[in-house]
N, C-alpha and C positions, 0 to 999 in steps of 0.2 A: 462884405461877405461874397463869396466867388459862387459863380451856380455852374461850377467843371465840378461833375461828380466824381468821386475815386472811391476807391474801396482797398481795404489791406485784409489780408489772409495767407492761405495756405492752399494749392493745387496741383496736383498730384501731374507730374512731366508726362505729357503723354508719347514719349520716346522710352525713356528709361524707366519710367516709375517711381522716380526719387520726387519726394517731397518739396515742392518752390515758393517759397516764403516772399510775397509781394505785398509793398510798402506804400498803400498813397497812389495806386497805379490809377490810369485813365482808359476810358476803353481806347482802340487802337492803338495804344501804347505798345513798344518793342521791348521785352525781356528775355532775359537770358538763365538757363538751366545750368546750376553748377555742375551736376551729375557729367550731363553730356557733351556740355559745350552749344545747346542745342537755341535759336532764338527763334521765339514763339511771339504772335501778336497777340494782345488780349483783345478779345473779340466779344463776350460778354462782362458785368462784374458780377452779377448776381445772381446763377449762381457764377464762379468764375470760367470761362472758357479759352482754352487755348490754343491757337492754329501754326501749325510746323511751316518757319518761311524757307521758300523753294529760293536755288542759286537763280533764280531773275528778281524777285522780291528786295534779298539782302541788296542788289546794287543801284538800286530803285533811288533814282535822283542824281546818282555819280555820272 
């Protein structure tokens, strides 16, 4: 049995407003908004929270 919480649901882009259906995520997990193209870190899961990544964020590691 794993004790990495994740959660699945539904929360609302906070760029566009389109709806984002996430599967099994982890907090700090990176996902991505179909609507916008837009990659957000999850940041809480319960309820779900989502933070807009800045152009230093995305290249974080390379």
């Amino acid at each position: 049995m794993s004790d990495i919480e994740t959660a699945s649901g539904t929360v609302e882009c906070p760029v566009c407003a389109q709806e984002v259906t996430l599967a099994d995520v982890m907090q700090n997990e990176i996902v991505e908004c179909e609507g916008c193209a837009g990659e957000f870190e999850v940041l809480t899961l319960n309820p779900f929270t989502l933070e807009e990544l800045g152009e230093d964020d995305e290249d974080y590691g390379e």
